[in-house]
C-alpha positions in Angstrom: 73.3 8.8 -15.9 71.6 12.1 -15.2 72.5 14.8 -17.4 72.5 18.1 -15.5 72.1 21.3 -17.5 71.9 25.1 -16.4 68.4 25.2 -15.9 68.1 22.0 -13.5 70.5 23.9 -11.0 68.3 27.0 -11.0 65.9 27.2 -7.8 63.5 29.6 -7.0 63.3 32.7 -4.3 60.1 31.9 -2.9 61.0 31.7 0.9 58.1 31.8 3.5 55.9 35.1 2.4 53.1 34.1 4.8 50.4 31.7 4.3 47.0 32.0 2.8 45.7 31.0 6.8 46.7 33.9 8.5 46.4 36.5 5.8 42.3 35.3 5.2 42.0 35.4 9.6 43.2 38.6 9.1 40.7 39.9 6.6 37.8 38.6 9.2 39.1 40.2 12.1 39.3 43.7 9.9 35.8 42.9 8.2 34.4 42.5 12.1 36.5 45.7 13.3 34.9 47.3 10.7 31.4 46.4 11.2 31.6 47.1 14.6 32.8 50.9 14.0 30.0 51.3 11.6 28.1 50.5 14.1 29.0 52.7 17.1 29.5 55.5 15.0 26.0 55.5 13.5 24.5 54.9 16.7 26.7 57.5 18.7 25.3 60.3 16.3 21.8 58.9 16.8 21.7 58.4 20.7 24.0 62.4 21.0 26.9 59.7 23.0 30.6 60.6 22.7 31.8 57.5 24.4 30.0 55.3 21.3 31.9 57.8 19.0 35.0 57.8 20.3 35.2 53.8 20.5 33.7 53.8 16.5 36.7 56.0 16.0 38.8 54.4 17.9 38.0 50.9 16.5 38.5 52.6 12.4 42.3 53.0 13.7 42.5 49.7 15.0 41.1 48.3 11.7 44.0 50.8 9.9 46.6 48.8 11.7 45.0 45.1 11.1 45.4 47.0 7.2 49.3 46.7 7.6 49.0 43.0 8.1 47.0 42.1 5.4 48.9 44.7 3.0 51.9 43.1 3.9 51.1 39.6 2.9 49.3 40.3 -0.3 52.4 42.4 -1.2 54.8 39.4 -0.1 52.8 37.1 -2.3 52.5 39.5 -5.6 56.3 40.1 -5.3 57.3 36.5 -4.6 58.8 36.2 -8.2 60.2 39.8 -8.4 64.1 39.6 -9.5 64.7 43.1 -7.6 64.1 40.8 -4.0 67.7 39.1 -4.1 66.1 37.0 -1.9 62.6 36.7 -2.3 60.2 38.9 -0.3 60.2 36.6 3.0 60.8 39.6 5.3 57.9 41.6 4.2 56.0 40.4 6.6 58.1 40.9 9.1 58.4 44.6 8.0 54.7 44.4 8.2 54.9 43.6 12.2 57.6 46.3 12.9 55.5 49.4 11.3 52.5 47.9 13.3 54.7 47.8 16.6 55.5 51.4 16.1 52.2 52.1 15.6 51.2 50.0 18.8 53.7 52.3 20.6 52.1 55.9 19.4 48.4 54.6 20.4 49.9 53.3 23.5 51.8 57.1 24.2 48.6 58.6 23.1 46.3 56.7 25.2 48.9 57.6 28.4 49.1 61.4 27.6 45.5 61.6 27.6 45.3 59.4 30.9 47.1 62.0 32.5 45.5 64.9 31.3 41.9 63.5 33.1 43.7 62.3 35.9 44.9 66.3 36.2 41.6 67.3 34.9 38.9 64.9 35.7 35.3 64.8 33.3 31.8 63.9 33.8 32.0 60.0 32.3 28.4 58.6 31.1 28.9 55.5 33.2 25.7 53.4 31.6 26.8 53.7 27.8 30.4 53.7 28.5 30.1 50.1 30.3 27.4 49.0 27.3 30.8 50.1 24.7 33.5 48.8 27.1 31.6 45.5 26.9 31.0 45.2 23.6 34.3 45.7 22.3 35.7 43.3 24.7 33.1 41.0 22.9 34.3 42.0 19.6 38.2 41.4 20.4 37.8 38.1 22.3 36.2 37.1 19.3 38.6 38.7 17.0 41.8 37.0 18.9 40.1 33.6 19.2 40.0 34.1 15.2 43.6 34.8 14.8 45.2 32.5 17.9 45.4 29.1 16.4 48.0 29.9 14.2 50.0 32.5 16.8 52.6 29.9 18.1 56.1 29.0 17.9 57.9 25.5 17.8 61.5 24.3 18.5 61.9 21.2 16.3 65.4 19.6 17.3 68.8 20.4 15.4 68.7 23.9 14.1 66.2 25.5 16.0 63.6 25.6 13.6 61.4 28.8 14.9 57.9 28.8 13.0 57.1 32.3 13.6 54.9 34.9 11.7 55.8 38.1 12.7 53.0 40.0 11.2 50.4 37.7 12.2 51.8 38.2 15.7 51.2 42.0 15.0 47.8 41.8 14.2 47.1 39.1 17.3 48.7 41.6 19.6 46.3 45.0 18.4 43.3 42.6 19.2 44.7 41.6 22.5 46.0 45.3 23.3 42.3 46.6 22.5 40.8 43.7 24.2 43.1 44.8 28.0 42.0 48.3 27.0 38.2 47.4 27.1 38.7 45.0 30.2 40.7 47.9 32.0 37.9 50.1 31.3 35.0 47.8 32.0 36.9 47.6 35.6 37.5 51.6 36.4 33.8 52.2 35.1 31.9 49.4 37.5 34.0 50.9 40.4 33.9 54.6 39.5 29.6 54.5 38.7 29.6 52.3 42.6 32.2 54.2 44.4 32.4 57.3 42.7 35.8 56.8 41.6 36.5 59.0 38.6 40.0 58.6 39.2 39.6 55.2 38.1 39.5 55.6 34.7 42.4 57.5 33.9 44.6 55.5 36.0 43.4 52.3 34.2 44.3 54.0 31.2 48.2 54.5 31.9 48.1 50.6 33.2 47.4 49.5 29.9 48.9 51.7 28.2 52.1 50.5 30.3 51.1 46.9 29.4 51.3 47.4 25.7 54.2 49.6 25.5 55.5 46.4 27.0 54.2 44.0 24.1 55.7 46.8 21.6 58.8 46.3 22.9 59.1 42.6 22.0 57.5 42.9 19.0 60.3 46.0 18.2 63.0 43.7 19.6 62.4 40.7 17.7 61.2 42.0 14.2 64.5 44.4 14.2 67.0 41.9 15.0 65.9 40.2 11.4 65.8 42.8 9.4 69.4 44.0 10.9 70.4 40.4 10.5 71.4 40.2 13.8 68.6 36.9 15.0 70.4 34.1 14.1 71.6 32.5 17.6 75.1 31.6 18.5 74.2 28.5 19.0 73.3 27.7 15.7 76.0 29.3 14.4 78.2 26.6 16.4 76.8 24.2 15.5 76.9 24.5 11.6 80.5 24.9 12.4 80.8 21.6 14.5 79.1 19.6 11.6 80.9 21.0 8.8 84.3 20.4 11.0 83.4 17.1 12.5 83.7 15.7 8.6 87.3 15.0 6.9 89.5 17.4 7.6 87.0 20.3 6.9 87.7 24.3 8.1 85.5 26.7 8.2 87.2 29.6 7.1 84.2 31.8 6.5 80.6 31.9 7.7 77.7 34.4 7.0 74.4 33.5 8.2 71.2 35.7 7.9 67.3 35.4 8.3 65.7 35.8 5.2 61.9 35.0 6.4 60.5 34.7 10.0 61.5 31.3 10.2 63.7 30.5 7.2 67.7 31.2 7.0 70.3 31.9 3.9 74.0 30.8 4.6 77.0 31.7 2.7 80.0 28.9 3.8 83.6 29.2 2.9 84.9 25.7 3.7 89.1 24.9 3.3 89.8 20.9 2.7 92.9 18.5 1.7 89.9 16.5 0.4 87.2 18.5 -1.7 84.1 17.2 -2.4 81.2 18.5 -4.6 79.2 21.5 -2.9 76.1 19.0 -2.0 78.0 16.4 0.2 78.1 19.7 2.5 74.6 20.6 2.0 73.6 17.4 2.8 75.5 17.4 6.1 73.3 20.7 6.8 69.9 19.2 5.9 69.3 18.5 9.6 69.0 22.3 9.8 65.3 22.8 8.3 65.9 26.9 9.0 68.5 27.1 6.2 66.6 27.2 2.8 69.4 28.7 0.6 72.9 27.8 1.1 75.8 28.9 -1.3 79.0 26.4 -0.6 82.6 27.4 -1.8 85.4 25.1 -1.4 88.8 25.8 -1.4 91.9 23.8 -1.4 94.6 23.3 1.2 97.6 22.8 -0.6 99.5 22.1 2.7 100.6 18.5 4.3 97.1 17.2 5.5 97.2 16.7 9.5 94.0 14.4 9.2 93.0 11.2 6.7 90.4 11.1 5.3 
C-alpha cells in the first residue's frame, strides 16, 4: 500500500513558458536583422544614400521588437519557479505578443501618416538604390520568416480543443512577414514609378500595407487579450466539461471557473454536488481527455437530499 505524504501531493507551476525552439529562432532572426542594419547604415553614410539609412534605421526598430520576443521567453523561463506567479509564468509570453502587437499598430500608423504626407507632398525618390534596399530586405525577411515558420502553427487534437499556440512567437513571425509586405509593396511602386513615372506609387503602396498590418495587429490584439482577461476559453469546452462531469453518478456542477493560464494550457476550479462522493481524482480522471487543463482543483460537496439517481 502506498503511503501518501504532503510532499507527494505537491506539483509544480511550470505551465508552458515557451520552448527553447522558438526562443533560439528568435535570436537568429534578430542576430540577421541586426547584421543587416549594420550594414545599410554603414554603407548609407559611405555612398551619401538616405534610402539605405532609413531602411538600416528602420530595420534597428524591427530588431527592437523581435527584442520583446526573446525578452519575454527568457523572462518566462528565469521566473518559472517564482512563488509570486500563482500560476507559473505561462502568460508571459503571451504578454510578450500583445506589447509587440501594439507596437505593430504604431509602426503601421506611422508608416500611414507619412504615406500621406508624400502623397500630399511628393519627393524626388532615388529609384536605383531604393529597388537595390527594397530587394534586399525582402531577401533578408523571406529568410528571417522561413527561420521562424516551422514552429508558427496551431492544432485541434479531439476532445478539449487542445490549441498549441505560441503567441509571442506568432509576434515575432508576423514583424518579419509585416516588413517582408513592406519591402514587396515597395519593390512594386518603385519598378512602376522609375518606368512610368509614377511617384504616386509609392505612397499609396505605403497606406496598403500599412492597412494590411493594422489588420494582422488586430488579431494578434484580439487573441492575446482575450487570455490575459480570461475571457478565451470557448463555450464549447466549457459544455462539455459540464456534460462529462454530469454524465457520471448523479454528479452537479454547481460551480465552474475556467481560465487560460499559458497559450495552450488551462486551470479549472470545479465545484461538484453528489449523493455519492468520491475522492477528487476519480473526477480528474474523467477530465484527462482534456489535454488543455494542466491544473485542476476539485471540491466535492454532499447532497444530503433523497438521491433521484443510483448510482
Amino acid at each position: 500500500m502506498h503511503i501518501y505524504t504532503l510532499e507527494s501531493w505537491k506539483h509544480n507551476h511550470r505551465f508552458n513558458i515557451g520552448d527553447r525552439h522558438g526562443e533560439r529562432k528568435t535570436k537568429q532572426v534578430i542576430l540577421l536583422t541586426l547584421t543587416m542594419m549594420i550594414v545599410e547604415i554603414a554603407a548609407g553614410m559611405l555612398f551619401g544614400s538616405m534610402a539605405l539609412l532609413a531602411d538600416g534605421w528602420h530595420m534597428g526598430t524591427h530588431a527592437a521588437a523581435l527584442g520583446i520576443t526573446a525578452i519575454a521567453y527568457h523572462y518566462a523561463r528565469r521566473h518559472a519557479d517564482n512563488p509570486k506567479y500563482a500560476f507559473g509564468t505561462g502568460k508571459v509570453g503571451v504578454l510578450g505578443g500583445f506589447t509587440s502587437a501594439i507596437v505593430l499598430a504604431v509602426a503601421a500608423l506611422l508608416m500611414a501618416v507619412e504615406s500621406v504626407e508624400r502623397l500630399l507632398l511628393p519627393q524626388p525618390i532615388r529609384f536605383d538604390e531604393a529597388i537595390v534596399v527594397a530587394v534586399t530586405g525582402l531577401v533578408v525577411n523571406l529568410v528571417s520568416a522561413y527561420i521562424l515558420q516551422d514552429r508558427h502553427h496551431r492544432h485541434d487534437h479531439g476532445a478539449g480543443h487542445h490549441h498549441e499556440r505560441d503567441y509571442n512567437l506568432k509576434a515575432a513571425y508576423l514583424h518579419v512577414l509585416a516588413d517582408a509586405l513592406t519591402s514587396l509593396l515597395a519593390i512594386i511602386a518603385l519598378i512602376t514609378g522609375k518606368t512610368f513615372g509614377w511617384i504616386w506609387m509609392d505612397p499609396l503602396m505605403g497606406i496598403v500595407g500599412a492597412a494590411v498590418i493594422m489588420r494582422w495587429s488586430y488579431g494578434l490584439l484580439r487573441g492575446t487579450s482575450k487570455i490575459l482577461l480570461d475571457r478565451d476559453v470557448s463555450m464549447e469546452t466549457v459544455s462539455a466539461i459540464y456534460s462529462t462531469i454530469e454524465s457520471d453518478s448523479d454528479n452537479r456542477v454547481a460551480d465552474l471557473h475556467i481560465w487560460r493560464i499559458a497559450s495552450n494550457q488551462l486551470a479549472a476550479i470545479i465545484s461538484i454536488v453528489t449523493h455519492y462522493p468520491k475522492p477528487p481524482d476519480h473526477y480528474k480522471r474523467l477530465l484527462s481527455t482534456f489535454k488543455e487543463l494542466a491544473h485542476i482543483t476539485i471540491e466535492v460537496n454532499l447532497c444530503e437530499s433523497e438521491p433521484c439517481v443510483l448510482p
